[in-house]
N, C-alpha and C positions, 0 to 999 in steps of 0.2 A: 764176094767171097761166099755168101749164103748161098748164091746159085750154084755154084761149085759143089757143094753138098749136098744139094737139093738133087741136081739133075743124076744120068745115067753114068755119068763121068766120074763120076766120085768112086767108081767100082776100079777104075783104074786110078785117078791120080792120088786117093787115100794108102794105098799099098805103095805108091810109087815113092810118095814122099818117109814113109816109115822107113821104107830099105833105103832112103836118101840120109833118113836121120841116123839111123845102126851105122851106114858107112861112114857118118859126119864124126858121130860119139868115136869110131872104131879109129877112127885119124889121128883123131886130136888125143887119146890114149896115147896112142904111137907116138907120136909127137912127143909128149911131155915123160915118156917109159924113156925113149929114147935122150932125151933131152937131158933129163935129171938121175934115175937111179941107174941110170948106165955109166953115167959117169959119176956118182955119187962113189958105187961100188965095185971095185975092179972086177971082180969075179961074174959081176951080172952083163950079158950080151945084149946088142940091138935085137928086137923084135919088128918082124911084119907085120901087116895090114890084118890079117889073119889072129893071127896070135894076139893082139890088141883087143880084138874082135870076143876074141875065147874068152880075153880077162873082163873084158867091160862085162858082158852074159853072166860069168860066172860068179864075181861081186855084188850080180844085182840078185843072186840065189842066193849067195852066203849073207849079202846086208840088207836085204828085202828090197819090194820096189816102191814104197811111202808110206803115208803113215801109218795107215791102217785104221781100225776102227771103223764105226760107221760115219758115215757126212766128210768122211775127211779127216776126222780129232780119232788122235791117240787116244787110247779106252782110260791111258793116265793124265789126260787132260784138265785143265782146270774147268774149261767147260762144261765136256762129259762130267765131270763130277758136281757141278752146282746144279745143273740139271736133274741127274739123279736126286740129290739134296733136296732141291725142291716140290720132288713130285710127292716126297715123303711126307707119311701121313703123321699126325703126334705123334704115337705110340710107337711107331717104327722111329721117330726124332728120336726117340727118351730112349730105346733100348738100346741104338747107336750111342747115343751117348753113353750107358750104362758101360756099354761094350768097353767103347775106348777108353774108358775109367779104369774099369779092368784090367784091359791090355797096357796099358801105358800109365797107368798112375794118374791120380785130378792133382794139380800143380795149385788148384785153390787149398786142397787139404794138406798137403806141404805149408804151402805159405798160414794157414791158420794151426800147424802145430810148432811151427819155427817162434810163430807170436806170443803162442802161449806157457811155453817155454824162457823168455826172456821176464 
């Protein structure tokens, strides 16, 4: 299989297999369009090959095509975010922290005015 990438051939049979895999996704739509919300809902008709083809493209516009971010992780990621966390220096620690005290209230100075009140 690495020679297949390697050589001249790869100019043809990497394109070949893409429009193999669009017409495979664009079927198996059909298929399952057909199969289930056609008869789910009276009102909705069978679709072709085509039209399958339209909706598979046009879902992968409207709900993107993965995760995103860089390396592969979501920018909301747990690891994107430990990473950042740890490149961070004290002073950027503390004023994060300051921050989120701020923004969100310290749940320790709750709990120590709840104490002191009993």
């Amino acid at each position: 299989m690495k020679r297949l990438f390697r050589s001249r051939f790869r100019f043809i049979a990497i394109p070949a297999l893409a429009v193999t895999f669009v017409f495979l996704i664009g079927y198996i739509i059909m298929l399952l369009w057909n199969f289930s919300i056609a008869n789910v809902f009276s009102g909705v008709h069978n679709i072709n090959l085509w039209q399958a083809m339209a909706l598979f493209v046009l879902s992968k516009i409207l709900l993107g095509f993965g995760k995103g971010g860089r390396h592969g992780d979501a920018p909301w990621s747990k690891r994107s975010i430990r990473n950042k966390c740890e490149k961070m220096t004290e002073d950027d620690q503390e004023r994060m922290s300051a921050f989120m005290r701020k923004r969100w209230c310290d749940w320790r100075d709750l709990r120590d005015d709840k104490s002191s009140e009993n």
